[in-house]
N, C-alpha and C positions, 0 to 999 in steps of 0.2 A: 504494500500500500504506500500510496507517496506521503509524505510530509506534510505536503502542503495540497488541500482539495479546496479548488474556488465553487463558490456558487451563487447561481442565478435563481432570484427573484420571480416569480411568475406571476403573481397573482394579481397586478396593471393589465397580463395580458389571458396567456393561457387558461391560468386557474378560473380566473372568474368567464373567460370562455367555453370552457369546456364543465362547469357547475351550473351555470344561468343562461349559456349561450348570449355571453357577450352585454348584457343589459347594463353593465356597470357606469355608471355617468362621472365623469373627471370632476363634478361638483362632489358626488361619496368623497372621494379618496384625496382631493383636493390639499386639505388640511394636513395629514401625513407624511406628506411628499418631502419636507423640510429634513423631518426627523431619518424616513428611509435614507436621503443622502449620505446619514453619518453609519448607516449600518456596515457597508464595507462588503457590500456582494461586489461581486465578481461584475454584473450587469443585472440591470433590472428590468425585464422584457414587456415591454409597454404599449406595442404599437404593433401593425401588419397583421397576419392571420384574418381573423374576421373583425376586428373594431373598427376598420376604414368602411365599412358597408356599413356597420351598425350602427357610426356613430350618424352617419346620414339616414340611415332607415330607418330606427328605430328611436334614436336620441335626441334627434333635431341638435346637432353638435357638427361644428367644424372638424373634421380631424385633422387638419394641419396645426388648429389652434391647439389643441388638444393635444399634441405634441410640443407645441412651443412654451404652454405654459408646464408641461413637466419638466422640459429642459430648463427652463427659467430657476426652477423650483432645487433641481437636481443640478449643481455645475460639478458638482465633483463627481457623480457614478455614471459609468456607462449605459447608456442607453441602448436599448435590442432591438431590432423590426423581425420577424419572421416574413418571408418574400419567397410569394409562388412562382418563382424563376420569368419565366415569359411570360405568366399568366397575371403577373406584377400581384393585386389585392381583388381583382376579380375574379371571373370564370371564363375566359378566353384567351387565345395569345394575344398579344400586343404587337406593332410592330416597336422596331427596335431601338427607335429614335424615339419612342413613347417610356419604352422600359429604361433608359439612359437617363432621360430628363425628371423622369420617376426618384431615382437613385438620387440624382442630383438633388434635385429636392428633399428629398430624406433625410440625407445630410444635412443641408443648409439649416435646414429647421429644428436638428438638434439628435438626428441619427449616428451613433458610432460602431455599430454591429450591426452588420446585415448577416444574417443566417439563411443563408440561399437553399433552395428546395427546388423538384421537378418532381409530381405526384407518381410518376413514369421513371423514376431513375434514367430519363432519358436525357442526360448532362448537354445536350447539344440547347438544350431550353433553360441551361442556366448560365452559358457562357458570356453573353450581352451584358447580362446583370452583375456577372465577376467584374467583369469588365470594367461596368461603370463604379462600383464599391470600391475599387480600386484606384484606379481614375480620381475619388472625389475624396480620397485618403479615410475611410474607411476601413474597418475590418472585415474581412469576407471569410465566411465560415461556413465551411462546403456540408451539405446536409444530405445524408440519405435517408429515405423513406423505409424503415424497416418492416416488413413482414414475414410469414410463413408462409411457404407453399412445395409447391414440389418442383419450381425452378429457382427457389431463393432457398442459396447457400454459404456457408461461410465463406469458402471460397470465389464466390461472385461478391459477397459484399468487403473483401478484403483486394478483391481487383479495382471495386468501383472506387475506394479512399484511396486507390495508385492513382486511379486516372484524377481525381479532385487536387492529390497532392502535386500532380504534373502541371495540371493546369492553374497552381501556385495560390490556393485559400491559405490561409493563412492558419485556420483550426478543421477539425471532422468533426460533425455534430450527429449521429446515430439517433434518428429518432423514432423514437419506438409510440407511437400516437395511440396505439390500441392497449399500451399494457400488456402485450403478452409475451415479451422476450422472457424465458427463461433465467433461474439464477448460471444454469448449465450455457443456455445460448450468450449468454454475458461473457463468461469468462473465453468462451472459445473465441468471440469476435475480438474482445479487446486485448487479450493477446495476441491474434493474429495478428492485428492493425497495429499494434505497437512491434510488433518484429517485423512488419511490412514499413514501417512510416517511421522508427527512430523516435525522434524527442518532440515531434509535431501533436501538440497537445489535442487531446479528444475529449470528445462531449458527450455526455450521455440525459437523452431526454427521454422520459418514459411516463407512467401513469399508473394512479391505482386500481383501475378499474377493475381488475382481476383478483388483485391483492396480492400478485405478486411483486410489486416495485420496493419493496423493500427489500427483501431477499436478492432480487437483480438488480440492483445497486449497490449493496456490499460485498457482493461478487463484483463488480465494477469494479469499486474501488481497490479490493484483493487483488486486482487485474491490472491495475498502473492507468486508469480514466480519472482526467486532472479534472474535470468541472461536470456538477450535477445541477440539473435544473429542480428546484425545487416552491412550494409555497405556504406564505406564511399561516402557520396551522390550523386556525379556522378554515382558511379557503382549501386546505390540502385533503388528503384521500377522497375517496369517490372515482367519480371520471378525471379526478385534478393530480397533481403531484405530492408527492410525500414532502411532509411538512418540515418546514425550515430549518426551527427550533431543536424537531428532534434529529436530526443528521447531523446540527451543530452539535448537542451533547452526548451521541454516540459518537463522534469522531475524538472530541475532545479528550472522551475516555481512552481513546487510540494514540494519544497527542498525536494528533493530524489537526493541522492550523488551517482555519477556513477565512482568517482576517474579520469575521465575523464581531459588533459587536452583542455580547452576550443581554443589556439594559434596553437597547435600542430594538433591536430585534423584535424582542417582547412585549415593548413599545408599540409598537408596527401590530403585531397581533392584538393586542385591548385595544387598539380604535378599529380595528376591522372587524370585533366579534358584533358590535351591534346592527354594523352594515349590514353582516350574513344573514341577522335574526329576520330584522327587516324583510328583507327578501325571501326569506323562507315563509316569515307570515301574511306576507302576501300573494303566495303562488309560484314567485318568479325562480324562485332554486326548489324545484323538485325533491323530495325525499329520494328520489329514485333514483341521482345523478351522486347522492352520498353512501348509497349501497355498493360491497361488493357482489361481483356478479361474474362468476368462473365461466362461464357458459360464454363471457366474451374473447375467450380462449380459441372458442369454437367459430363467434363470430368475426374476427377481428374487429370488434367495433369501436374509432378510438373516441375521446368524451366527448368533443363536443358535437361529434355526429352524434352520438349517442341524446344530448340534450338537446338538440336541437328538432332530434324524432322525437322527444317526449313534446317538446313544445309544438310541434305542428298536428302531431294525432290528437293532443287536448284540443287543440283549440279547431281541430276538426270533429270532437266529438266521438275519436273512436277508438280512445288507449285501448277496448276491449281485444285492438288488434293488434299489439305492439309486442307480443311474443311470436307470433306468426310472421309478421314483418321481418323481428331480427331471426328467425328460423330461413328465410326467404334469402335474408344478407350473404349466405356461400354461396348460393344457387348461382343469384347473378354476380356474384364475382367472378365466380368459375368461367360462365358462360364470357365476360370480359378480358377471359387471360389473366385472371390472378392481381391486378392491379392493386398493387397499396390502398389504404383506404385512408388515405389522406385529399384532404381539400384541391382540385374539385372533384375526386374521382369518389371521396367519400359519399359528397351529394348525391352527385348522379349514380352510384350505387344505390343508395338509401332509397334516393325520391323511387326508383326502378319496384325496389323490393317491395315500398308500401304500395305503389299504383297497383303492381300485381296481388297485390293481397286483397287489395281494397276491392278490385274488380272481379274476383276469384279468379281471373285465368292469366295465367302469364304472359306476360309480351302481348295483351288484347291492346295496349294503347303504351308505346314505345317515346321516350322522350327524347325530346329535340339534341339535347346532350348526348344523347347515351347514340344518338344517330348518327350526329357528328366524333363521336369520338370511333366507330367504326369508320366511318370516312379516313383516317387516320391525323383528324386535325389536333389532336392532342401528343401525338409521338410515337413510337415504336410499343403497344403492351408485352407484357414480360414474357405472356406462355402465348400460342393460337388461340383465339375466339373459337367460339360455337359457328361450325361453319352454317350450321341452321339458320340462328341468327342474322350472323353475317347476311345470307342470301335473303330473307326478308328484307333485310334494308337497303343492302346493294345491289339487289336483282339477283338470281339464279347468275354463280361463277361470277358476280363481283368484285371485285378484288380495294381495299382499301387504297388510295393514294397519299403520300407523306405530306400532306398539306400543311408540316409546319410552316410559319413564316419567315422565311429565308431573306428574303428583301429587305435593304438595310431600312430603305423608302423615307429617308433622311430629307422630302420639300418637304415637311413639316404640314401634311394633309391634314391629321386628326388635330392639331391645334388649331388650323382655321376654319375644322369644323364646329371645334368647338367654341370658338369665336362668334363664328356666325349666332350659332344656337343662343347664345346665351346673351350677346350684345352687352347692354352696361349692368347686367347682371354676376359680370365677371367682372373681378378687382384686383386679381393677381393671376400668376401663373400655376400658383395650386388650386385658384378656381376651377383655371382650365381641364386642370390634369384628372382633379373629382368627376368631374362632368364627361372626361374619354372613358374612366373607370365605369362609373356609373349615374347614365344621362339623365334619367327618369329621378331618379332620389335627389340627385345634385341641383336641378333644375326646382323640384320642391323647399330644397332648403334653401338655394339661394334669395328666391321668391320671398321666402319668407323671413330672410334678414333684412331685404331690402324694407321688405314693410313696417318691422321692426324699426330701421332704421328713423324711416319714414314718420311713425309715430310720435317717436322722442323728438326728433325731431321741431314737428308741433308742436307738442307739449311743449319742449324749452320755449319755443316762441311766445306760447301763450301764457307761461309763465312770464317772460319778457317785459 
C-alpha cells in the first residue's frame, strides 16, 4: 500500500448525482464551499457528468455560473469536470471545434481536471478533448469505462491504459460506474496497470451499489492505486461512493496520509446531513438509491442510471415495473455488444429496457438512440450486435457505417447557429456553447433571465 493515498470529493458532483439524480442546487451547498477549501482533497468533483443539463432542466441555474462561483469560493482545491469525450455534457458527438472551445471554456471558468471518458472505450472520441485539456494547461486524466462481459478482460483493459499513456494523460482513472469490480478484479487490474504504466499514478472510481466498494478499494489500495474517489458520509453508500471520513480513518490506522483535514472534513458532513434529510422528506432521494442491491452484479446498473429509473417510472406511475425493467437491462445490452453502461449508453440502455417492458414486447417501438447508435454514430461496440436487431433497423444485410465525426469543421457553423437562434438573448460565449449542448432548455432559461432581468430592472426604476 503507498504512503501517501489522495482523495476526491464527490459529493458537488457524483454522489448527489447518482442519490437524487443531480437535483442538488449550488444555493444547498453554497455556504460550505469556504470550509471544503481547507479540507485538502486531492480534487473536489463539481461539474460535467449530468449537472450541465440539470442545472438548465431542472434548476433554472447557469452552469457556467455555477462553476465560477465555486471557483471563487474554492482558490486553493482542484477543481474536477467528468467529460463524455466527443459527446462533450450531452448525448451526441460534437464536432471538434465545439469540443475545443468547450474545454476552453472549462478552464477559463475555473476547471483544473478534466477526466476524459468515451462510453465505447472507443479513445479515437476522446483525443480532440486531450487535446484541448492540454492545450488550455489542464490536467487530463485518461478514463476507462469498466465492465464485465465476455470481451472485457484484464488484458484488454491493461492495453487500453498503454494506448491512454501513449497518447500522454497525465493520470488513469478506472471507472467502475456500476459497482461491480470485484475485491479479486481490483487487484488483478491495478497490478497489471502498475507493471504496465510505472509510476503514472491511477485512479480508482467505483460505487456502493452492490456493497462491494469497500472491499474493492482496499484491495486497490493493497495494489499500489494512488487516488480514490470518495463522499462525504451522509451523501456516500447507496448508488454513491464510500464515504470520506471513513477511508480517512481506516487509512490513518494504516499510516497512509490522505492530506486530509480530520475537523474540516466532518465539518463538511454536519452541514450536509440536513440537506440529505430535506431531500429524502420530500421524495427527491429515494430510499431505494441508499439500499444495497447485489442483483446489480447481475445488472451492471451504475447509480445514477439507477436513480434516474426510479425517478422517471415514479413519476410515470409505474415503479410496479422497475424489477422487470432492471431484469430486461442484460437482454439489451447483450443484444448492443456489451457496451459499458455509462452515460449515454447507460440511457439509451435503460430508456430500451423500460419501453420494452412497458409495452410487453420487445423492440415493439425502438429509440431514436438506440437506432443511431446501430448506425455506428456513437463508435466501434465492444462485442457484435444482435444481427436480428441490426437488420430491423438497417434493412435485411445492413451493415453499420462509422459515422463518427471526423471533420475538424473549424468555420465555426454551430456558433453562428447559435447566434442566430438566440440573438441578444446571448451575452457571452458560454451562452452560446449551453444552447449547441442543449437548445430547447438553454433557450428557456435564457428567456427567463432576460425577464428576470427585465423586472428588477423596473422595479429599481420605480423605486427611483
Amino acid at each position: 500500500m503507498n504512503k501517501t493515498v489522495k482523495i476526491t470529493e464527490t459529493v458537488l458532483r457524483d454522489a448527489n448525482q447518482s442519490l437524487m439524480a443531480t437535483r442538488l442546487p449550488f444555493s444547498d451547498y453554497a455556504p460550505i464551499l469556504s470550509t471544503m477549501d481547507r479540507a485538502g482533497y486531492y480534487s473536489v468533483e463539481c461539474w460535467g457528468g449530468a449537472t450541465f443539463d440539470s442545472c438548465l432542466r431542472y434548476l433554472n441555474e447557469d452552469p457556467w455560473e455555477r462553476l465560477r462561483g465555486i471557483r471563487k469560493a474554492m482558490p486553493n482545491t482542484k477543481l474536477q469536470m467528468l467529460l463524455r469525450g466527443q459527446n462533450l455534457l450531452g448525448y451526441k458527438h460534437y464536432h471538434d471545434d465545439v469540443v475545443e472551445k468547450f474545454v476552453e471554456l472549462s478552464v477559463k471558468n475555473g476547471i483544473d481536471i478534466l477526466r476524459i471518458f468515451d462510453a465505447l472505450n472507443d479513445f479515437r472520441n476522446i483525443k480532440t478533448a486531450f487535446e484541448a485539456a492540454k492545450k488550455y494547461g489542464a490536467t487530463a486524466s485518461g478514463c476507462i469505462s469498466f465492465t464485465q462481459s465476455p470481451v472485457h478482460t484484464v488484458e484488454k483493459y491493461v492495453a487500453m491504459c498503454r494506448e491512454l499513456k501513449a497518447m500522454g494523460f497525465d493520470t488513469i482513472c478506472l471507472k467502475d460506474m456500476a459497482g461491480t469490480m470485484t475485491p479479486n478484479e481490483a487487484e488483478g487490474l491495478i497490478k497489471g496497470i502498475k507493471d504496465a504504466l510505472g509510476d503514472m499514478p491511477v485512479v480508482l472510481h467505483t460505487h456502493c451499489t452492490t456493497g462491494m466498494a469497500y472491499m474493492t478499494v482496499f484491495r486497490a489500495l493493497e495494489s499500489g492505486v494512488d487516488v480514490i474517489d470518495c463522499a462525504t458520509s451522509c451523501f456516500s453508500g447507496g448508488t454513491s461512493q464510500p464515504s470520506t471520513e471513513t477511508m480517512f480513518y481506516a487509512l490513518r490506522e494504516y499510516g497512509v496520509e490522505t492530506g486530509l483535514d480530520e475537523k474540516v472534513i466532518n465539518a463538511v458532513d454536519e452541514f450536509f446531513k440536513p440537506i440529505k434529510q430535506k431531500y429524502m422528506d420530500n421524495g427527491t432521494l429515494n430510499p431505494k438509491s441508499l439500499a444495497t442491491d447485489a442483483q446489480a452484479l447481475v445488472y451492471k446498473v451504475p447509480g445514477g442510471m439507477l436513480s434516474n429509473m426510479i425517478a422517471n417510472l415514479t413519476d410515470m406511475k409505474a415503479m410496479d415495473k422497475f424489477d422487470d425493467a432492471l431484469a430486461e437491462i442484460p437482454a439489451v445490452r447483450k443484444d448492443l455488444g456489451y457496451p459499458p453502461l455509462v452515460t449515454p449508453l447507460s440511457q439509451m440502455v435503460g430508456s430500451q429496457a423500460v419501453t420494452n417492458v412497458l409495452l410487453g414486447e420487445r423492440y415493439k417501438q425502438i429509440s431514436k438512440d438506440v437506432q443511431n447508435y446501430f448506425r455506428g454514430e456513437y463508435g466501434i461496440a465492444p462485442a457484435p450486435v444482435s444481427r436480428e436487431l441490426q437488420d430491423r433497423i438497417l434493412g435485411e444485410g445492413g451493415e453499420p457505417v462509422d459515422c463518427r465525426i471526423e471533420d475538424s469543421k473549424r468555420d465555426g457553423a454551430d456558433f453562428e447557429q447559435a447566434k442566430a437562434a438566440l440573438g441578444d438573448l446571448a451575452q457571452s460565449e458560454e451562452d452560446l456553447m449551453s444552447w449547441i449542448c442543449f437548445p430547447p432548455q438553454t433557450e428557456k432559461f435564457l428567456q427567463s433571465r432576460k425577464e428576470q432581468a427585465e423586472r428588477v430592472c423596473t422595479y429599481t426604476i420605480t423605486e427611483a
